[in-house]
C-alpha positions in Angstrom: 48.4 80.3 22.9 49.0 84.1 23.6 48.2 84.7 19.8 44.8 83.6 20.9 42.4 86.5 21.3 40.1 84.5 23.4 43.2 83.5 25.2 44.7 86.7 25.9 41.2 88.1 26.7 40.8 84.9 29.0 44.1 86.2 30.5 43.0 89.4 31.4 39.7 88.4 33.0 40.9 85.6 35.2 44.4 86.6 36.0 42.9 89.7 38.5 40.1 87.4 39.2 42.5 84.8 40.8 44.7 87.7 42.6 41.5 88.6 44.3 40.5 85.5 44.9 43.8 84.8 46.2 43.5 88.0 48.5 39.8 87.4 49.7 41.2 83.9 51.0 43.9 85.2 53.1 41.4 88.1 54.8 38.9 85.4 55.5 41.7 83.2 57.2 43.0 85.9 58.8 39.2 86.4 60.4 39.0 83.2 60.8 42.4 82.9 63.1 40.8 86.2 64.8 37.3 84.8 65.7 39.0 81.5 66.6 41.2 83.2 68.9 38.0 85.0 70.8 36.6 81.8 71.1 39.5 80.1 72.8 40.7 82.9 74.8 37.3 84.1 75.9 36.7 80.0 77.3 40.6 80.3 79.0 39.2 83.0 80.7 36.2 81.6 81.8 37.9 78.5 83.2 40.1 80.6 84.8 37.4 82.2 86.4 35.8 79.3 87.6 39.0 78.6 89.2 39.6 81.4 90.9 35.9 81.2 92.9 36.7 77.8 93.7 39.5 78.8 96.0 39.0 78.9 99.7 40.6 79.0 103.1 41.1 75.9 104.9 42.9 75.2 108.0 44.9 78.2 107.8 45.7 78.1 103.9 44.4 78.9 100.5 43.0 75.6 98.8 41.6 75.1 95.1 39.7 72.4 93.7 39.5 71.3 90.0 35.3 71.9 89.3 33.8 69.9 85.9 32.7 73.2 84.8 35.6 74.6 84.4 36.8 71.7 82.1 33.7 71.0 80.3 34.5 74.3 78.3 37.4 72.6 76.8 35.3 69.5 75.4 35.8 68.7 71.8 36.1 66.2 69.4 40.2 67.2 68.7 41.2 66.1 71.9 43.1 68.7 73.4 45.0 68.6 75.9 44.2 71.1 79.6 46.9 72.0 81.9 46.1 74.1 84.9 48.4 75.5 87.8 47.4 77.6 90.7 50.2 79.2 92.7 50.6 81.6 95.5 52.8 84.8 95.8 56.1 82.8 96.2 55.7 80.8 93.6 54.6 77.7 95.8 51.9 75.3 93.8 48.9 75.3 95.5 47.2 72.8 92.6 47.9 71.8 89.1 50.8 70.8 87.2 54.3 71.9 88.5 56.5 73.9 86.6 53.6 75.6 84.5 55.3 78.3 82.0 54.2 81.4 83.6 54.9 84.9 81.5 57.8 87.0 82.5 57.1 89.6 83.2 53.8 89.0 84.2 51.2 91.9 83.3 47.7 91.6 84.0 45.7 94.3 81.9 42.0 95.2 80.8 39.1 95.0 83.1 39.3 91.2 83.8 43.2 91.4 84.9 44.3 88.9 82.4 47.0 88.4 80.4 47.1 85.9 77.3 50.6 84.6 75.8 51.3 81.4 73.8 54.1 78.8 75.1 55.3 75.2 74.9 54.2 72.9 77.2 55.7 69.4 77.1 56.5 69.8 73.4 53.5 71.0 72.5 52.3 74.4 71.3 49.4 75.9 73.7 47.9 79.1 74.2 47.2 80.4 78.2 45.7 82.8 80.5 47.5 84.3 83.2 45.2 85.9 86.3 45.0 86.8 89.9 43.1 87.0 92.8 43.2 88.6 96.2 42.2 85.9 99.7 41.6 87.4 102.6 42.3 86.4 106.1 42.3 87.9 109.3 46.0 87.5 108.9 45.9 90.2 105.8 45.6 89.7 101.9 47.8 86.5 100.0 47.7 87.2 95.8 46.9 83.9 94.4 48.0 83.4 90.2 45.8 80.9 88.0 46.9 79.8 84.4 45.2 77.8 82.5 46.6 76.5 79.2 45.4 74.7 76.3 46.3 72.6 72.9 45.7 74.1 69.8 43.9 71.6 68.4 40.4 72.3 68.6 41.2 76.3 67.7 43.3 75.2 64.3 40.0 73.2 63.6 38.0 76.1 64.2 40.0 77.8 61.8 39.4 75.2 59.0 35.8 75.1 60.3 35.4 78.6 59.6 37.7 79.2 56.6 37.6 76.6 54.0 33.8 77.2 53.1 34.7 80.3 52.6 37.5 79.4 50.2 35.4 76.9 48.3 32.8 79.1 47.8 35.5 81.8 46.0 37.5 79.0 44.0 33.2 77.9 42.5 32.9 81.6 41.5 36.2 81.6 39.7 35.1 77.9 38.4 32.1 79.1 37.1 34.0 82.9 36.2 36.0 80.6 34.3 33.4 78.8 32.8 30.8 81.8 32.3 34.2 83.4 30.1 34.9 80.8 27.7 31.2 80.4 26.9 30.8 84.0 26.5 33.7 84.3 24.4 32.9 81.6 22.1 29.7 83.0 21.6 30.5 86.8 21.3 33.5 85.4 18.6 31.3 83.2 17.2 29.6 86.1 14.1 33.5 87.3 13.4 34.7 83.7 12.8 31.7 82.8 11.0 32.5 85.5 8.3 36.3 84.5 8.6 35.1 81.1 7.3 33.2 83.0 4.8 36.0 84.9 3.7 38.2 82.1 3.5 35.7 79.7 1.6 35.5 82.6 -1.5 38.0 82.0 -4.8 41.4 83.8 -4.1 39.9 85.9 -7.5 37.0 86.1 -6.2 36.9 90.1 -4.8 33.4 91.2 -5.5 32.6 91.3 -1.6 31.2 93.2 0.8 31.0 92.7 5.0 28.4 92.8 6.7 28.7 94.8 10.0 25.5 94.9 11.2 25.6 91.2 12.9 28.8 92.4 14.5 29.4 94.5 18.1 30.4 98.1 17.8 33.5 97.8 18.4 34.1 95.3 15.3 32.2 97.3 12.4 35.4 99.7 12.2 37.4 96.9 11.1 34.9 95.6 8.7 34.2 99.3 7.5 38.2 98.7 6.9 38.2 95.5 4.7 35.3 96.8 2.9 36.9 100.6 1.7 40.2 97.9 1.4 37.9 95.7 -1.0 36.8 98.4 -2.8 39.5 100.1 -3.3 41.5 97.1 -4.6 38.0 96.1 -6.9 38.8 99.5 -8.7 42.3 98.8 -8.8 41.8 95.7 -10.6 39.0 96.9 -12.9 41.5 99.7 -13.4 44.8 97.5 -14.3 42.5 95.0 -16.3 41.1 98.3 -18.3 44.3 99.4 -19.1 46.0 96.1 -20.3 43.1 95.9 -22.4 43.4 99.5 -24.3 47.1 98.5 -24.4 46.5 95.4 -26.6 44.0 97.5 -28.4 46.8 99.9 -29.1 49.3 97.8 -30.0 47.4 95.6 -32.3 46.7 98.6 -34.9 50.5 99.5 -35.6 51.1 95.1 -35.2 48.3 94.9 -38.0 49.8 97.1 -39.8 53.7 95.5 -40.0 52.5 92.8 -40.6 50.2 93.2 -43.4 53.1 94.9 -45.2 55.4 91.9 -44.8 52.8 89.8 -45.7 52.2 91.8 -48.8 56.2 91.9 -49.3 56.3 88.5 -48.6 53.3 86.9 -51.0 54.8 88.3 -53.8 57.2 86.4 -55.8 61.1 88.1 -56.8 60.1 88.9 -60.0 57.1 90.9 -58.7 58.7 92.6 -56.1 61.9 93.3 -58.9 59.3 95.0 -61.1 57.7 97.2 -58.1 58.9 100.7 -58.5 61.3 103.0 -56.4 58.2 105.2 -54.9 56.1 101.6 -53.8 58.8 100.4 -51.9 59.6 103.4 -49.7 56.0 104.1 -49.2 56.3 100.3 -47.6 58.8 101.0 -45.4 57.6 104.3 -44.6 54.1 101.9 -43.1 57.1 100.3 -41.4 58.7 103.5 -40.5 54.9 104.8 -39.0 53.9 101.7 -37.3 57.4 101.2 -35.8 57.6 104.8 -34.3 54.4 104.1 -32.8 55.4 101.2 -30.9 57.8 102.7 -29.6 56.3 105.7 -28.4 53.6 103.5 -27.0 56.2 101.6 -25.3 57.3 104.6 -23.9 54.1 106.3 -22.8 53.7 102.7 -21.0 56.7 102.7 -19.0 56.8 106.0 -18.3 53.0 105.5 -16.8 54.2 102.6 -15.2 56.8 104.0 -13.4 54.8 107.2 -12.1 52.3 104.5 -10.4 55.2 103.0 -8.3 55.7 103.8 -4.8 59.5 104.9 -6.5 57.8 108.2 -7.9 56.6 109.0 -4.8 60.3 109.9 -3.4 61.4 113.3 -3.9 64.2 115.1 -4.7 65.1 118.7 -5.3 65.1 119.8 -9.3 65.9 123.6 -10.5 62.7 123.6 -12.7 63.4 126.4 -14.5 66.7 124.7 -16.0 64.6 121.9 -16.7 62.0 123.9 -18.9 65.2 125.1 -20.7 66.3 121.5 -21.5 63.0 120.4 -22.7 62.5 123.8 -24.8 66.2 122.6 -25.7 65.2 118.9 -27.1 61.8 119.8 -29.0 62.8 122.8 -30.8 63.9 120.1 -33.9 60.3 119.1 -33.6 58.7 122.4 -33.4 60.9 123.7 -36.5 60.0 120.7 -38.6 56.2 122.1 -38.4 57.2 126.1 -38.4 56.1 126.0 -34.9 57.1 129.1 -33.3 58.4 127.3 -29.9 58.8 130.4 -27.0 60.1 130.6 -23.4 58.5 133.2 -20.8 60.2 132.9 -17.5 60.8 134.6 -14.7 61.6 138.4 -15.0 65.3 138.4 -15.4 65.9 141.5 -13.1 64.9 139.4 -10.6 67.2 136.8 -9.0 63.7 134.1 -9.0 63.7 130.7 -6.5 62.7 128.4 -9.5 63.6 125.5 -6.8 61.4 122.4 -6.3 62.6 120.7 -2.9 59.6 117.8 -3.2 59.6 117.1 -7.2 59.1 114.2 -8.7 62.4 112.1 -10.5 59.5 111.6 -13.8 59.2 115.7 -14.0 60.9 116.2 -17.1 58.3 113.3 -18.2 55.6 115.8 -17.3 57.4 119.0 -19.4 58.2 116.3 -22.7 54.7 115.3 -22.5 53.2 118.8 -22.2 55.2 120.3 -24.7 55.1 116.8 -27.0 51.2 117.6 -27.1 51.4 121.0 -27.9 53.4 120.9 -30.9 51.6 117.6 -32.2 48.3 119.1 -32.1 49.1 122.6 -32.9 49.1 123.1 -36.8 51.7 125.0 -38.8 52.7 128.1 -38.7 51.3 128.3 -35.4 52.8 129.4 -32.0 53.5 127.2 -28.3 54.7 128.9 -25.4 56.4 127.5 -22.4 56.0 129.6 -19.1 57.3 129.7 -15.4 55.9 132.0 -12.9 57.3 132.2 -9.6 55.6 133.4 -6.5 56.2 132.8 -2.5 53.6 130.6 -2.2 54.1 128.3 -5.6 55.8 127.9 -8.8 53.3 127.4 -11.9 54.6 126.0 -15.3 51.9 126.6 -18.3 52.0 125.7 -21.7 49.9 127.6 -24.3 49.3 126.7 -27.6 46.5 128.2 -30.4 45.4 125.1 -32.0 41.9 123.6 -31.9 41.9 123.3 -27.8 39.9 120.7 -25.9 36.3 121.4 -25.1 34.9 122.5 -22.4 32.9 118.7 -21.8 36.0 116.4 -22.6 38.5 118.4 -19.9 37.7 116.0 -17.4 38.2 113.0 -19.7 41.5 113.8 -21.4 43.1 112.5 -18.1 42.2 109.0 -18.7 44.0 106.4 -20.1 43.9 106.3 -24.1 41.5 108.5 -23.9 41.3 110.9 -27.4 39.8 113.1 -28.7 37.4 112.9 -32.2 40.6 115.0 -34.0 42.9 113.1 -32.0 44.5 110.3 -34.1 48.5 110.5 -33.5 48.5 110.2 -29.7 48.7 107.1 -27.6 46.5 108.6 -25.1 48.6 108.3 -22.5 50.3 111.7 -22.4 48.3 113.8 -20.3 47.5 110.7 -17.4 51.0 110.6 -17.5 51.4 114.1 -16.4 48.2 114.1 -14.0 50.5 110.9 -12.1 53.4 112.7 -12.1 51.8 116.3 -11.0 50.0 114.2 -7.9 53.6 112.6 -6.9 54.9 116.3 -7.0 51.6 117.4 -4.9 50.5 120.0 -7.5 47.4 120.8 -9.1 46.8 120.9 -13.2 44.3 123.3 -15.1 43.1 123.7 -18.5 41.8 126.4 -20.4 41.9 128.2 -23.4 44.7 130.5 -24.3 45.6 133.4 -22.8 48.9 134.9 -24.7 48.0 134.0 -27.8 45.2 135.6 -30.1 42.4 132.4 -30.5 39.5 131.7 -32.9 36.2 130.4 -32.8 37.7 127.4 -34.4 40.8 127.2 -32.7 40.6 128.8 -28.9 43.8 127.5 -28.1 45.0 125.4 -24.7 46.8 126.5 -21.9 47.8 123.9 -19.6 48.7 124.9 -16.2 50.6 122.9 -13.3 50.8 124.9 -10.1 53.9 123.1 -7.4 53.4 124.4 -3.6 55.9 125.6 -2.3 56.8 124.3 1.6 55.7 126.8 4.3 
């Protein structure tokens, strides 16, 4: 239930609704006990009054009679109950019941000299008027008290009379408040589950979509703007994954072809035939092997390595001395660059200096990013030619370059030689994968890569040369 939105918003409507309800009921019984109370003490008072001109002198004392008018403002349909008693200064009764309660002390204010109190009379509850008046004689003044007291029947009825219409009329409001809520929110909900259901009917596949906001209230079209950018977001995702399982296959099928047309040759071929095949045929057979092998693997490679710079794991840093990691990797490919007379070279930091070469947010795949860099270099460069490794620290950043002079990439392709598998015309040893492999691992680090053509290194027309440039930011 409180997982409800219409619930919870049904909550916070009525909830203050019913407290004020609540609170309008008790004023309006309070002012209804108030005007109740006006009514029945202003008609005490009035009988009271009556009362008091009825008494009179006769033979030598004060005398009161019991008039019709002063009871017929007491008629009603609850059947209360009257009690009068008229006493002199002493206390004696001149008429009424005996024993009347009479307030002690007894304090007539306000311009009528009344007093009004509540007591129990004969076990019930009744509210009375206390006042007095002066008789005259030739013998001097004699202070005559009247009280006149009443059942609260016909007042508590007058309160009822007064209040419950009152009451009903707030409980219909926060009927039809009730009511008038439920409708609206079913209504106002009704567009937003509509394209729930619509959502919910589409194959789980099924991720070409796109919400319309426009039927929705303001207040909605963020979240749809949300699930939209979400939608998209994941479409290109899955175009992206589905893309690059694709090229994969495409990859490895060439080296697969390969193997195993060579053991289908080797294996078509009777003993005798393969006995009489000579020492050079068979080693250029496994050297197909040899080739198409290699290729796997480094494919296999390139794929994991990609793999792993994609997951959220690459993301973490940690703190890597990058100049002793440009060292290692100059370390592990100089066998490769000496295989091709490559002249492989290291320009770091100016040794006089005592250089931070310290990356406190770098990526664990960074030597990924120097093998790959310097991996394309010397595949790419021809022999006899030169590659460069360099590390240039500053306050601000550390940048690591790579130069080579072999045929360069051209000015047009530099945007595409990030992409997956992507190659060049004169590229036909890569996988492809090296250089997205280092854009994925330069974004975990937070750096920025350039290319351009040499800079250290005397170019051609035909071969300008590459520089490859990764620039890490340092922390402020």
């Amino acid at each position: 239930m409180l997982h409800s939105l219409r619930a919870r918003l049904a909550l916070w409507l009525l909830l203050p609704l019913a407290v004020l309800v609540a609170l309008c009921g008790w004023f309006a019984y309070e002012h209804a006990e108030e005007a109740a109370d006006y009514v029945q003490d202003h008609d005490l008072l009035s009988s009271a009054k009556i009362l008091a001109d009825r008494l009179i002198w006769e033979d030598g004392d004060v005398q009161a009679s019991v008039p019709p008018s002063a009871l017929s403002l007491f008629m009603s349909t609850a059947h209360d109950h009257i009690y009068l008693s008229v006493t002199d200064g002493e206390g004696q009764l001149l008429a009424g019941q005996p024993g009347f309660p009479v307030p002690q002390p007894l304090r007539l204010t306000g311009g009528d000299h009344a007093q009004w109190y509540d007591a129990v009379w004969q076990g019930q509850p009744i509210r009375a008027v206390a006042t007095r008046r002066a008789m005259y004689d030739v013998a001097g003044a004699r202070e005559i008290n009247i009280m006149v007291g009443k059942t609260t029947h016909s007042r508590d009825a007058m309160v009822q009379t007064l209040w419950r219409p009152t009451m009903e009329y707030l409980l219909w409001a926060l009927a039809v408040a009730v009511l008038v809520s439920a409708t609206a929110l079913t209504l106002e909900l009704r567009p937003l589950l509509s394209m729930a259901r619509q959502l919910a009917q589409r194959p789980a596949q099924d991720l070409d979509f796109h919400l319309d906001s426009r039927q929705l209230h303001q207040e909605l079209r963020p979240l749809t703007e949300t699930v939209n950018q979400f939608a998209r977001t994941l479409r290109a995702q899955v175009a992206r994954q589905r893309q690059f399982v694709s090229d994969a296959a495409h990859q490895l099928r060439t080296p697969l072809a390969i193997q195993a047309h060579t053991l289908q040759q080797a294996l078509s071929q009777t003993p005798a035939e393969l006995a009489q095949l000579g020492a050079e045929q068979r080693r250029a057979a496994l050297l197909r092997l040899q080739r198409s092998n290699q290729q796997l693997i480094n494919l296999t490679h390139q794929l994991l390595v990609l793999a792993q710079a994609e997951q959220p794991a690459a993301q973490a840093t940690v703190t890597a001395d990058l100049q002793a990691l440009c060292l290692q990797a100059l370390e592990d490919y100089a066998p490769a660059a000496e295989r091709k007379s490559i002249d492989l070279g290291w320009q770091g930091p100016d040794a006089a200096k005592t250089a931070d070469c310290t990356l406190q947010a770098a990526s664990p795949l960074l030597p990924e990013l120097l093998a790959n860099l310097l991996d394309n270099a010397i595949r790419y460069t021809p022999p006899q030619g030169r590659v460069t490794l360099g590390l240039e620290a500053t306050a601000a950043a550390l940048t690591l370059w790579v130069e080579d002079n072999g045929p360069g990439i051209p000015a047009q392709s530099r945007t595409r030689v990030f992409e997956r598998f992507y190659r060049l015309a004169t590229d036909t040893q890569g996988t492809g994968l090296g250089l997205a492999i280092v854009q994925e691992v330069a974004r975990a680090c937070g750096a920025t890569i350039a290319l351009g053509p040499a800079q250290h290194m005397p170019g051609t027309q035909q071969r300008p040369g590459l520089r490859v440039s990764v620039q890490f930011p340092r922390p402020a």
